[in-house]
C-alpha positions as CSV (number, residue, x, y, z in Angstrom):
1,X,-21.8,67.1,-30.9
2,X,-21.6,63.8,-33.1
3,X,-23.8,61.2,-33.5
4,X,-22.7,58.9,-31.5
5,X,-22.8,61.0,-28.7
6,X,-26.4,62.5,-28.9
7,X,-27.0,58.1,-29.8
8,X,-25.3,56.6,-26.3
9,X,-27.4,59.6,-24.4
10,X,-30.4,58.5,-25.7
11,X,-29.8,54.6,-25.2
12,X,-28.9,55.6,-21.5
13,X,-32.4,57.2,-21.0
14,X,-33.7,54.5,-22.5
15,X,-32.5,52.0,-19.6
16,X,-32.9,54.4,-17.1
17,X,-36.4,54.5,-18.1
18,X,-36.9,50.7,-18.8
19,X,-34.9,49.9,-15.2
20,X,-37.9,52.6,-13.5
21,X,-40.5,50.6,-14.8
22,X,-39.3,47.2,-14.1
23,X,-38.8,48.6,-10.5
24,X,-42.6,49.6,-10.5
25,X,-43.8,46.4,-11.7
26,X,-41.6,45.1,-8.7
27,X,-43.3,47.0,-6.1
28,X,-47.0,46.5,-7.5
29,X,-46.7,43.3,-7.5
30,X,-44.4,42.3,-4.2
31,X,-47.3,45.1,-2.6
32,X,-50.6,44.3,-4.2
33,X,-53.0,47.2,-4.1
34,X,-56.1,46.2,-1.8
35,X,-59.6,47.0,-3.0
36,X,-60.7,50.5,-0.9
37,X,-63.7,49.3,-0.1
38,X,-65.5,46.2,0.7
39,X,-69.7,46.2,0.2
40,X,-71.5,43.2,2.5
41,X,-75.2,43.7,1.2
42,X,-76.4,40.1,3.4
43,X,-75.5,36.6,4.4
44,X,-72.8,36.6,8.0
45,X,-69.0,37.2,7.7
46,X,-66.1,37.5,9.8
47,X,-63.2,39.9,9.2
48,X,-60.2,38.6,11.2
49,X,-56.5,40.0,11.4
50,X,-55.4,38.1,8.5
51,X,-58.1,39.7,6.1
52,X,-56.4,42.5,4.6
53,X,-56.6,46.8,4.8
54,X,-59.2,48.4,3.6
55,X,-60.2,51.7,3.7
56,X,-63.8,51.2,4.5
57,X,-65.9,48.0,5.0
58,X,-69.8,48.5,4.6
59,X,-72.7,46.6,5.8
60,X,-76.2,47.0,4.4
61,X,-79.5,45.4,4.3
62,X,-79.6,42.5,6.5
63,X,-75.7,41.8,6.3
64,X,-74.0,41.0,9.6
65,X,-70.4,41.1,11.1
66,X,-68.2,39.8,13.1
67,X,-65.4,41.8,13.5
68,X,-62.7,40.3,15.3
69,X,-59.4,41.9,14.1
70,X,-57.2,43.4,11.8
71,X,-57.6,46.9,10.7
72,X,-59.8,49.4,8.8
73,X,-59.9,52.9,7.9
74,X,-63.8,53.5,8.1
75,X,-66.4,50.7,9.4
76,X,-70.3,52.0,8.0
77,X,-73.4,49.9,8.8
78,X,-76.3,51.0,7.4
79,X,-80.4,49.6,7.3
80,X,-80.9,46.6,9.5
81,X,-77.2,45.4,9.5
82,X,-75.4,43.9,12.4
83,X,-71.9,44.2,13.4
84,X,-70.4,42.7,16.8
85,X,-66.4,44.2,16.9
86,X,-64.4,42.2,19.5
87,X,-61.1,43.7,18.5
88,X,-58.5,44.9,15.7
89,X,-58.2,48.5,14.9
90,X,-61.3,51.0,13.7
91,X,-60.8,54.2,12.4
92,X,-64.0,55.4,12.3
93,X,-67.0,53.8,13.2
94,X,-70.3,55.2,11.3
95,X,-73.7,53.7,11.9
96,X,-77.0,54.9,10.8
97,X,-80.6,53.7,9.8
98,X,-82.3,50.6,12.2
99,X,-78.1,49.4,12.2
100,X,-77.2,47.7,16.1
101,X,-73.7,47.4,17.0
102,X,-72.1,45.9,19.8
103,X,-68.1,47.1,20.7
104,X,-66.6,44.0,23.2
105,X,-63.1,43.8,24.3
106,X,-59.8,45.2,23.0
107,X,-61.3,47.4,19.9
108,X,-59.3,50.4,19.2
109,X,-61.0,53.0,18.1
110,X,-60.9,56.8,17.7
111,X,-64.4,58.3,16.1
112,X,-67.8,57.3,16.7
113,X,-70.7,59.0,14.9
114,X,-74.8,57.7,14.8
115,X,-77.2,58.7,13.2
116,X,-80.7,57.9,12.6
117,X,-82.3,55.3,15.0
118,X,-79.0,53.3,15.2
119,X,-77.7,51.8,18.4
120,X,-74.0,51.1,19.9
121,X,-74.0,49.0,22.5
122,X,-70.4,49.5,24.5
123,X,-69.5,46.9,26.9
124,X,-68.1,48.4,30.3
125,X,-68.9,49.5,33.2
126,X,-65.7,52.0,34.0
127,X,-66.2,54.9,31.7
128,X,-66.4,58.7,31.5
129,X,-68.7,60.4,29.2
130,X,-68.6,63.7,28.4
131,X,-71.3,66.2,25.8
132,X,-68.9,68.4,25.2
133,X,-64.5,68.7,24.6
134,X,-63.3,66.0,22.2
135,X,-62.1,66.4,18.8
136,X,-65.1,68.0,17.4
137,X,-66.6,69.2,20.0
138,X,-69.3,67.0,20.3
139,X,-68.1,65.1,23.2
140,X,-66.6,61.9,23.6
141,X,-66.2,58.7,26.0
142,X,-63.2,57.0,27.7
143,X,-62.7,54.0,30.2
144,X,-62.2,50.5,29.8
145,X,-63.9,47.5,28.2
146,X,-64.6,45.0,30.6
147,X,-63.5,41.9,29.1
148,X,-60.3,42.4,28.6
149,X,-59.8,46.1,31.0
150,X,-58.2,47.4,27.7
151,X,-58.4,51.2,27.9
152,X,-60.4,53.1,25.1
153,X,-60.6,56.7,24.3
154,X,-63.6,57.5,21.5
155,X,-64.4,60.9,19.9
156,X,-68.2,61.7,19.1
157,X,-68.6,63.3,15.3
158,X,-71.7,64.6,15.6
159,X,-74.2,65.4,18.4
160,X,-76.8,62.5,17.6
161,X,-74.2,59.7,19.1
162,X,-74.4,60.1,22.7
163,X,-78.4,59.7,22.3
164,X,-77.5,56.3,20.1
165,X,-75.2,55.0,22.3
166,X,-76.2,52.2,25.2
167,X,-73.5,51.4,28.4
168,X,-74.1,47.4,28.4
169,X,-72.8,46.7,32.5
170,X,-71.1,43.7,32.9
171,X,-72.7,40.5,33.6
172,X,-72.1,40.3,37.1
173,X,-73.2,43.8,38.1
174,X,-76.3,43.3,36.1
175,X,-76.9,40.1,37.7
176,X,-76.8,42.0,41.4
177,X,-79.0,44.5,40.3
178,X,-81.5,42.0,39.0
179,X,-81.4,40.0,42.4
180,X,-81.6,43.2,44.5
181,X,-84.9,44.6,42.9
182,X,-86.0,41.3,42.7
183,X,-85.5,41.1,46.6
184,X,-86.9,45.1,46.8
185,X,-90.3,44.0,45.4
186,X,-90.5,40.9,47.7
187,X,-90.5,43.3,51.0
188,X,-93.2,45.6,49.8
């Protein structure tokens, strides 16, 4: 084989390389790379649907959050944070510590693990629950948020959660039960 040959081979390699990397640099920066997680350590935020992915978002301390859309791999809230979820797509909701967290209207959601001293408060007042079954065993809860009647079907991940979790009725039904005993201790 000649030079030139074994040369006009190589120069081809060359472009094919230089045309991959300009490609690349293409892609990375028409699709930016999010940050995997986000860290809220205090002060209020809101995370709506036109904050972008992330594959966890993290409360801690005495950081609160309301999350109203969008969606996220793994939601944690740890120590004394706060986090009111009113819709958008969660993974995998993980609380532990003194954490509270209320779950209102269309929130889609598919694991739910508690830990520690933690509360959930789930809005809805048409739900099954069950100890046992689910994905892993430890039970899980369907039914329907009653805000919006959106339908919701949540796995347990470990056996602490049911005991962390609180039904929150729904305003009106509270309100009758509040009126009745009222009423109840007025006969006696």
């Amino acid at each position: 084989m000649d030079a030139k040959k074994i040369w006009g081979k190589a120069r081809r390699g060359y472009k094919i390389q230089a045309i991959i990397v300009v490609v690349l640099a293409v892609i990375v920066y028409v699709y930016p790379v999010t940050a995997s997680t986000i860290t809220f350590t205090e002060g209020h935020h809101t995370w709506t649907s036109e904050d972008p992915y992330y594959d966890a978002i993290i409360l801690d301390n005495d950081a609160s959050l309301d999350y109203e859309g969008g969606f996220v791999g793994m939601l944690d809230a740890y120590n004394l944070s706060i986090a009111n979820i009113t819709g958008g797509i969660i993974t995998h909701l993980r609380t532990s510590d003194e954490s509270i967290v209320h779950l209102h209207e269309s929130t889609n959601m598919d694991i739910m693990e508690a830990k520690g001293t933690s509360v959930i408060n789930l809005h809805t007042n048409d739900y099954i629950l069950s100890t046992e079954n689910g994905h892993y065993d430890y039970g899980y809860i369907e039914g329907t948020y009653y805000e919006t009647t959106t339908y919701f079907y949540i796995h347990f991940y470990n056996s602490t959660t049911y005991s962390n979790l609180n039904i929150v009725p729904e305003p009106a039904t509270f309100l009758i039960f509040t009126v009745g005993s009222i009423f109840l201790r007025r006969r006696k």
